[in-house]
C-alpha positions as CSV (number, residue, x, y, z in Angstrom):
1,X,18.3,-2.6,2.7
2,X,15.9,-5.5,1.5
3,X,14.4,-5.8,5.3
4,X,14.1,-2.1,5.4
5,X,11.8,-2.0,1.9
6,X,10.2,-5.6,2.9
7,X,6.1,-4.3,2.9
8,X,3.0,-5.8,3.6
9,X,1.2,-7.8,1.4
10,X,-2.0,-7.2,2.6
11,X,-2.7,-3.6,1.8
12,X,-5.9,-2.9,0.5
13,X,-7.4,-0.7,-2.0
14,X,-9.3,2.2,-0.1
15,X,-12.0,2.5,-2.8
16,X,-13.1,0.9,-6.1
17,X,-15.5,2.0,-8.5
18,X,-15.8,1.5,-12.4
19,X,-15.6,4.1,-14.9
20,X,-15.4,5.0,-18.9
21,X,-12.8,6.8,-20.5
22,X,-14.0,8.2,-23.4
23,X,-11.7,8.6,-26.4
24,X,-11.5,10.6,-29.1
25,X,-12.8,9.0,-32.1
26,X,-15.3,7.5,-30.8
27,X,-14.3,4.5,-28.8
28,X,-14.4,3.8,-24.7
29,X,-12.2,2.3,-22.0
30,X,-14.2,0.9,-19.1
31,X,-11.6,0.2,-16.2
32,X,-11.5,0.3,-12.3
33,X,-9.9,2.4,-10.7
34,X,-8.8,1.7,-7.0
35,X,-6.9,4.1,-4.6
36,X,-4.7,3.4,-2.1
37,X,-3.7,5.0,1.1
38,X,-1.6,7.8,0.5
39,X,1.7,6.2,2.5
40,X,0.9,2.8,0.4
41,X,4.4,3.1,-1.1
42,X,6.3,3.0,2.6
43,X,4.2,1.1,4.6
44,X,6.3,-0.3,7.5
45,X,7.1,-4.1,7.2
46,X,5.3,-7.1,8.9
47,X,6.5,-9.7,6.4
48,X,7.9,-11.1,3.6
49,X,7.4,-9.0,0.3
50,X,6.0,-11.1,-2.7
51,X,4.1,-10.3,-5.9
52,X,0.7,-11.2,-4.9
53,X,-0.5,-7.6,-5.7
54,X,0.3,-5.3,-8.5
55,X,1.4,-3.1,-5.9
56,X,3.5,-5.2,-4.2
57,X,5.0,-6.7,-7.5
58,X,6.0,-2.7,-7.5
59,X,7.4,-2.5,-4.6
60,X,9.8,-5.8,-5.2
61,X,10.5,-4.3,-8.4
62,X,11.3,-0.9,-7.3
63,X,13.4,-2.6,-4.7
64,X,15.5,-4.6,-6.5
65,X,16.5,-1.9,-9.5
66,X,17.4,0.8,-6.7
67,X,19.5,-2.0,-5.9
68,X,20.8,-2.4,-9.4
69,X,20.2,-6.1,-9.5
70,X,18.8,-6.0,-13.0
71,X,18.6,-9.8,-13.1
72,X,16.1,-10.3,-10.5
73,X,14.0,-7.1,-11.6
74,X,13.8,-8.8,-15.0
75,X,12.3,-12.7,-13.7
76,X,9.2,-10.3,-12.7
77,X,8.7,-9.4,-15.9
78,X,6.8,-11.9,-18.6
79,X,9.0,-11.2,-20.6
80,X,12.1,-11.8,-18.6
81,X,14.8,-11.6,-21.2
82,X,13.3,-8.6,-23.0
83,X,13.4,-6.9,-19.6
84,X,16.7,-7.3,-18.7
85,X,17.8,-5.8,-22.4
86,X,15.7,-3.0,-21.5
87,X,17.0,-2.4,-18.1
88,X,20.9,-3.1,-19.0
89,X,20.4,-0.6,-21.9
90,X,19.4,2.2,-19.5
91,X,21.6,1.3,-17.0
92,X,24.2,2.0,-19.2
93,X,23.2,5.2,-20.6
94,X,22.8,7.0,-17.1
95,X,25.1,4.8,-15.0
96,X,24.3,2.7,-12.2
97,X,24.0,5.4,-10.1
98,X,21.4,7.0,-11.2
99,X,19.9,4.0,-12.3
100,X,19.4,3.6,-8.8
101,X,18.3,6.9,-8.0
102,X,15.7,6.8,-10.7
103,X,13.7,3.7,-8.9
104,X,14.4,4.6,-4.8
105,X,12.5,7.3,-6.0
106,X,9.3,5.1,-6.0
107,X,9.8,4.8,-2.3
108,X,10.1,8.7,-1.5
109,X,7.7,9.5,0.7
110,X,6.9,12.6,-1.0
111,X,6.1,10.7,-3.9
112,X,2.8,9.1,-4.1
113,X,0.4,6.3,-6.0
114,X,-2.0,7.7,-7.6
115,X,-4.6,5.0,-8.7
116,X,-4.1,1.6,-10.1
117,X,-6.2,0.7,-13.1
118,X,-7.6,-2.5,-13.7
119,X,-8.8,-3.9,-16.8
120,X,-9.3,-7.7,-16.6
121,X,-5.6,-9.4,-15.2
122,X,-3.9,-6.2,-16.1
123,X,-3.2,-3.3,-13.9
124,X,-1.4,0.4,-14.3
125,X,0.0,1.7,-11.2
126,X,0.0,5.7,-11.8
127,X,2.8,7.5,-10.1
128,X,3.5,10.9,-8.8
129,X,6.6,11.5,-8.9
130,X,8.0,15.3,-7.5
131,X,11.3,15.6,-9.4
132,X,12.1,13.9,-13.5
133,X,10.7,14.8,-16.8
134,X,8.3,12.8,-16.7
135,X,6.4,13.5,-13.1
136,X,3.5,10.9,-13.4
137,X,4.8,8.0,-14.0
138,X,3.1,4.2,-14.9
139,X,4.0,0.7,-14.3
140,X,2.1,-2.1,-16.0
141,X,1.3,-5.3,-14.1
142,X,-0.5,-8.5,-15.5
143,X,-1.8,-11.3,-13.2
144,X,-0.4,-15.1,-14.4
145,X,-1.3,-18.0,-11.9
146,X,-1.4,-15.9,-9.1
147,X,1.5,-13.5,-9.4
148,X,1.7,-10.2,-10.5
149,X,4.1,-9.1,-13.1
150,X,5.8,-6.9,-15.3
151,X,3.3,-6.8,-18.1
152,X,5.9,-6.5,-20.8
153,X,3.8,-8.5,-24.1
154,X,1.7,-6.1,-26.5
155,X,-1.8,-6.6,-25.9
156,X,-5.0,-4.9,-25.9
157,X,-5.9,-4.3,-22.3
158,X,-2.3,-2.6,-22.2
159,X,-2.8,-0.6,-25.0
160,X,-6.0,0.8,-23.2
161,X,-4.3,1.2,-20.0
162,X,-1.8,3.6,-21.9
163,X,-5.1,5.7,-23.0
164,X,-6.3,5.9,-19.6
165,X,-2.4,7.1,-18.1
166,X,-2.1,9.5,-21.1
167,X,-5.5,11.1,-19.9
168,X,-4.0,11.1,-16.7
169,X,-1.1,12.9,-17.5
170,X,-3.1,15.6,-20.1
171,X,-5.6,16.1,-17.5
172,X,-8.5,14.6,-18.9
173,X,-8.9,12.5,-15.3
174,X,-8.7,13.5,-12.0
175,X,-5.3,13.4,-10.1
C-alpha cells in the first residue's frame, strides 16, 4: 500500500498571489494563497515520499492513518505526544475501520485540494471532501528546519489560518 500512495515531492503550486481577508471587527489576514493541480492528491509515484512540502507532509500523513499506524502519523506532528492522544481517542470512538476510511478519503480522486494558505512557516491545506459532515476540510502544517509538520501548538498565524478556512467554508472566499 505505502508504494502505491508514495508521491512526488516535487509538485508545484500552479499559482500564488497574496491577498487580505478582512474580518469582522475590524482586523485583516494577509496570506497567500497557492493552488495546486486538481489531481495533486494522486499524482502517480516517481519517488520516495517525505515532508518537504505541506502537501506532501499530507500526503504521508493521510497515508499512514488510513493505515491506522497512529504512532508514525503522530512523529509528524510538533507535538507528537498530543497527537497521538488525539488520534487514539478518535480511533476509539469510531473504530479502526472507519478511522481508516475517514483519511483514504484524502486520496479519493473525487476529492480535491482546494488551496493552501500560507502565512509565514505555517500553511492550511483546504479540502474538498464529497461525502462527511464536515465537506471542506483543513490541515495545518508548520515548517521547522526544513520539514513540514503537523502544526499542533496554539499560535497566532494558526489562529488566522482558522479565519481564513472558516471564510472558506461560509463562503466569504472563493472555492
Amino acid at each position: 500500500m505505502a508504494a502505491g500512495f508514495s508521491f512526488a515531492s516535487a509538485l508545484h503550486a500552479q499559482t500564488e498571489e497574496t491577498r487580505t481577508l478582512e474580518l469582522n471587527g475590524g482586523g485583516s489576514v494577509t496570506y497567500t494563497l497557492r493552488t495546486h493541480p486538481a489531481d495533486a492528491h494522486v499524482a502517480p509515484p516517481t519517488g520516495e515520499l517525505a515532508p518537504v512540502s505541506a502537501l506532501d507532509a499530507a500526503k504521508l500523513l493521510n497515508l499512514h492513518l488510513s493505515a491506522g499506524d497512529i504512532e508514525e502519523a503522530a512523529l509528524l506532528s510538533n507535538a507528537p505526544r498530543r497527537r497521538f492522544e488525539v488520534l487514539r481517542d478518535y480511533r476509539e470512538s469510531v473504530g479502526e475501520e472507519e478511522f481508516k476510511r475517514v483519511f483514504a478519503q484524502y486520496f479519493f480522486p473525487q476529492n480535491r485540494l482546494l488551496a493552501e494558505i500560507a502565512i509565514g512557516r505555517h500553511r492550511l491545506l483546504i479540502w474538498d471532501l464529497k461525502e462527511g459532515a464536515t465537506r471542506i476540510a483543513g490541515q495545518y502544517f508548520v515548517e521547522i528546519d526544513g520539514r513540514y509538520l503537523v502544526d499542533d501548538v496554539p499560535n497566532d498565524e494558526r489562529t488566522s489560518l482558522r479565519w481564513v478556512l472558516e471564510a472558506y467554508r461560509t463562503g466569504k472566499l472563493p472555492n
